[in-house]
C-alpha positions in Angstrom: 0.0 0.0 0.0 1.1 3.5 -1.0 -0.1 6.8 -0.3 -0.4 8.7 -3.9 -1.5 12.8 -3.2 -2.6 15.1 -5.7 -0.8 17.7 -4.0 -1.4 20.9 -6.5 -2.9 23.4 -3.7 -3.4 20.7 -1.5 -3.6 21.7 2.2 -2.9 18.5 3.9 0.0 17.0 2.7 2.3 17.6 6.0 -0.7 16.1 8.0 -0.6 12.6 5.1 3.2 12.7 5.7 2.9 12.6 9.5 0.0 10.2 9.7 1.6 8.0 6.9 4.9 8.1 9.1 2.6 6.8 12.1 1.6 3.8 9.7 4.8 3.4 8.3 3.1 3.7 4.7 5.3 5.1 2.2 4.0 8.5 0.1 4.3 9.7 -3.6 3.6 13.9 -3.6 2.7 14.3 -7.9 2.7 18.2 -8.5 3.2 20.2 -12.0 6.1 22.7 -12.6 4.3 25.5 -10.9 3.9 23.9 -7.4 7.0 21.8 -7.1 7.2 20.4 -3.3 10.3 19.0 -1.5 9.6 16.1 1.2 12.0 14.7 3.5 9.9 11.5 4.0 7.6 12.0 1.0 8.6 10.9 -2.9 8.0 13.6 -5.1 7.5 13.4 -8.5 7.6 16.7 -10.6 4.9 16.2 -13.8 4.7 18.8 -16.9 2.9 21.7 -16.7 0.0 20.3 -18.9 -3.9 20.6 -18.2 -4.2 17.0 -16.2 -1.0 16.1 -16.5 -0.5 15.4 -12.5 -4.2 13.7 -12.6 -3.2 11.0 -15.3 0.0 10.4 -14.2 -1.8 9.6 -10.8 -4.1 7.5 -12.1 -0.9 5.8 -13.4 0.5 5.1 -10.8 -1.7 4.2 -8.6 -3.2 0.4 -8.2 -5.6 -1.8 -6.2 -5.2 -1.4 -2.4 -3.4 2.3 -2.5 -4.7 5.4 -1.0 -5.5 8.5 -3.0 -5.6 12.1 -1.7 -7.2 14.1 -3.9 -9.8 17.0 -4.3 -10.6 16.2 -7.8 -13.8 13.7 -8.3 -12.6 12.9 -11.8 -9.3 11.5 -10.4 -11.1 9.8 -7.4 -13.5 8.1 -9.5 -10.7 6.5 -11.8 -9.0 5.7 -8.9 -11.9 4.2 -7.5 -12.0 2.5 -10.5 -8.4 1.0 -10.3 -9.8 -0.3 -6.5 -7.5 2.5 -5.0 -8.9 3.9 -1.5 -9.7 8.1 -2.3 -10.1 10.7 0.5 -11.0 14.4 0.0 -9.1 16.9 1.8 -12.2 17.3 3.9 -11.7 14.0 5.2 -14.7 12.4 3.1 -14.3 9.3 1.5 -14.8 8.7 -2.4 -16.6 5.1 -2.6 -18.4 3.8 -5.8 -21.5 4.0 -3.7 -21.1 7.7 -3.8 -18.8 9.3 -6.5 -21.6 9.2 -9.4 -24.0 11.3 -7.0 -20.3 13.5 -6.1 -20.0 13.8 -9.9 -23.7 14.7 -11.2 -23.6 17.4 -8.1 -20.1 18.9 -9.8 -21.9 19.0 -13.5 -24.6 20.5 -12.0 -23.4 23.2 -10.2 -21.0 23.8 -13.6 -23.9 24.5 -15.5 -25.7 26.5 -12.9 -22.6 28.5 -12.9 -21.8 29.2 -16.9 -25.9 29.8 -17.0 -26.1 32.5 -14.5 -22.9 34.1 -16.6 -21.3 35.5 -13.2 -17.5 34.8 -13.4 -16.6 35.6 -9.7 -15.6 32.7 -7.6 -15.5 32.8 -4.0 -12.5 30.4 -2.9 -12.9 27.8 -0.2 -13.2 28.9 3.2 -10.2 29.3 5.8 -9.2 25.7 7.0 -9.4 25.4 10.9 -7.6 22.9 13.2 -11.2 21.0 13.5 -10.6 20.4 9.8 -7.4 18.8 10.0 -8.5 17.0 13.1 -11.4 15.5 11.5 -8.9 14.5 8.3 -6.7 12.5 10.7 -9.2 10.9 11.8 -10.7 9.8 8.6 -7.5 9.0 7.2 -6.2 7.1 9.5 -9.7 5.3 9.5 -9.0 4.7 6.0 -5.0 3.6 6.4 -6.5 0.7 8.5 -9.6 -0.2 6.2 -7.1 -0.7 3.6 -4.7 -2.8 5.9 -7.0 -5.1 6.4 -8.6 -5.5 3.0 -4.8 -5.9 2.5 -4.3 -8.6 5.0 -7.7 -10.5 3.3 -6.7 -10.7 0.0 -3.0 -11.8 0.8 -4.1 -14.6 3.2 -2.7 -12.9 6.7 -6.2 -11.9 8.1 -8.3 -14.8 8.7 
């Protein structure tokens, strides 16, 4: 198991790192040319600057049984599709019993958006220390659901 973030503008990529180290789960940080990271526990991998470049080189690399950090429902629902475990920076997991609902609600609010022709964008609210907290929690939730899905399929859990 590996820990693959999408870590353009992502907010919680010290908090995978630390809670990865906890688990002793290795992690891959994939960012384009305009957001390049440096990791003292963390592999990084630098992608080209092109639109979804990071997203399918993700997709990639990641396979059944890996975790996937990512804010993006397009990547989580490949993922998903790969049987890759994918958590939002919020903390909410992507399952395939809710990432085509996850989608329709992002086309949605697309076209509500291009119809009512405003081109402002308010950005995402300030991230608080209950925000984080409640990431930990789910992601270390999520480390151990994929342990022992792990530990199934290989035989070791019984």
């Amino acid at each position: 198991m590996r820990i693959y973030v999408d870590a353009d503008a992502c907010p919680v990529v010290r908090i995978v790192e630390e809670t990865a180290k906890k688990y002793s789960v290795s992690v891959t940080l994939l960012c384009d040319t305009n957001h390049v990271l440096k990791s003292e526990y963390s592999e990084v991998k630098v992608i080209g600057s092109g639109a979804d470049a990071v997203d399918f080189a993700l997709i990639g690399l990641c396979k059944k049984g890996d975790l996937v950090v990512t804010q993006d429902y397009g990547v989580a629902a490949m993922a998903l599709g790969k049987g890759a475990f994918c958590i939002h920076q919020s903390g909410r997991w992507y399952t395939n019993d809710n990432i085509d609902q996850m989608l329709m609600e992002r086309h949605l609010a697309g076209k509500a958006r291009r119809a009512s022709k405003k081109n402002h964008l308010k950005g995402p609210k300030k991230r608080t220390a209950e925000d984080d907290e409640r990431f930990v929690k789910s992601l270390e939730e999520l480390i151990q659901k994929a342990s022992v899905e792990h530990e199934r399929e290989t035989g070791k859990l019984e």
